[in-house]
C-alpha positions as CSV (number, residue, x, y, z in Angstrom):
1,X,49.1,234.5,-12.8
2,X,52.2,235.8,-13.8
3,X,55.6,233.7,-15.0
4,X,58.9,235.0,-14.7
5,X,61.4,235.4,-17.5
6,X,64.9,232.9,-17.1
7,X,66.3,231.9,-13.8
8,X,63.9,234.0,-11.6
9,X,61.4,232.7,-9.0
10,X,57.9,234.3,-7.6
11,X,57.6,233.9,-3.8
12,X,55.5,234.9,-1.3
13,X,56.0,235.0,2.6
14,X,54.4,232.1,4.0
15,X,52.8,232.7,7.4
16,X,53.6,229.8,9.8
17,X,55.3,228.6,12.6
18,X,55.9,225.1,12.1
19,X,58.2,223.5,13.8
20,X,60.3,223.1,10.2
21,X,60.8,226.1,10.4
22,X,61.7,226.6,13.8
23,X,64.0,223.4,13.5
24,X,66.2,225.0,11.2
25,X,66.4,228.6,12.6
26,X,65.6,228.5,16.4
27,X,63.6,231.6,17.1
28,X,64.9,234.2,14.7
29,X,63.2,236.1,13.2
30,X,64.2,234.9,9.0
31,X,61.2,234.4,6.6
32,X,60.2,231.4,4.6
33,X,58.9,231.7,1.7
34,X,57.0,229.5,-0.8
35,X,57.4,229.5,-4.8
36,X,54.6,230.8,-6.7
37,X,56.1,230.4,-10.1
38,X,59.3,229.5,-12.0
39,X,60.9,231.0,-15.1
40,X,61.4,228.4,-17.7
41,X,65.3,228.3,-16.9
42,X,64.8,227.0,-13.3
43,X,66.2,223.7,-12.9
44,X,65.8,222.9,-8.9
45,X,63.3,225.1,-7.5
46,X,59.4,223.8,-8.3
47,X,56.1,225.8,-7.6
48,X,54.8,225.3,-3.8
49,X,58.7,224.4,-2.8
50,X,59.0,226.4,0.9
51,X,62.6,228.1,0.7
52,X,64.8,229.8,2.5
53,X,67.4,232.2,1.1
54,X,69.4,235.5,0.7
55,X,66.7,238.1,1.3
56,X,69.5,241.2,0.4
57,X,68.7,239.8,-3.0
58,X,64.9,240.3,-2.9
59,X,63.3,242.2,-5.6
60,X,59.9,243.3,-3.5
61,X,56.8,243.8,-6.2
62,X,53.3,244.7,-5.2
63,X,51.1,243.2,-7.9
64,X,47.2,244.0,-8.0
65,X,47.5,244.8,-4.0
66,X,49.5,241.6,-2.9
67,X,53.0,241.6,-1.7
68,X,55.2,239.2,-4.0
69,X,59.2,238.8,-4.2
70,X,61.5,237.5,-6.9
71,X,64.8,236.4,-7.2
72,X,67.3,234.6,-9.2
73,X,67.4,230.8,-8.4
74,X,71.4,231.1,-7.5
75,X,70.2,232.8,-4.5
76,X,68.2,230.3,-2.9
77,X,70.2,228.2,0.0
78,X,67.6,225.4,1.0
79,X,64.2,223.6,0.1
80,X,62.3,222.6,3.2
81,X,61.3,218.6,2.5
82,X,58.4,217.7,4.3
């Protein structure tokens, strides 16, 4: 798997309609997303958190044919707690 360097954060789109999800945004259309890996700077964020954040600040990377994301951990707003 792959790790990313300082304060950045692997995610991938999770595909559900719980009803966390739909607590929290109604019936928008907004992603959540679930962390795949953390850089070694990350102090809040752990792997298989489900988050919600700023996707303008998406980095989109499309490793060995699956669709990945990263970002800085600044731009994550909320940590779904199940």
């Amino acid at each position: 798997m792959f790790r990313p360097l300082n304060k950045n954060i692997l995610l991938q789109v999770v595909k559900s309609n719980n009803s966390v999800q739909n607590l929290f945004l109604g019936n928008s259309q907004r992603k959540v997303y679930e962390v795949i890996s953390v850089g070694k700077e990350v102090v809040e964020i752990k792997v298989s958190d489900h988050v919600y954040l700023d996707e303008t600040k998406l980095v989109s990377l499309n490793i060995q044919g699956n669709d990945y994301y990263l970002i800085e951990e600044q731009y994550i707003y909320l940590v779904v707690e199940e």
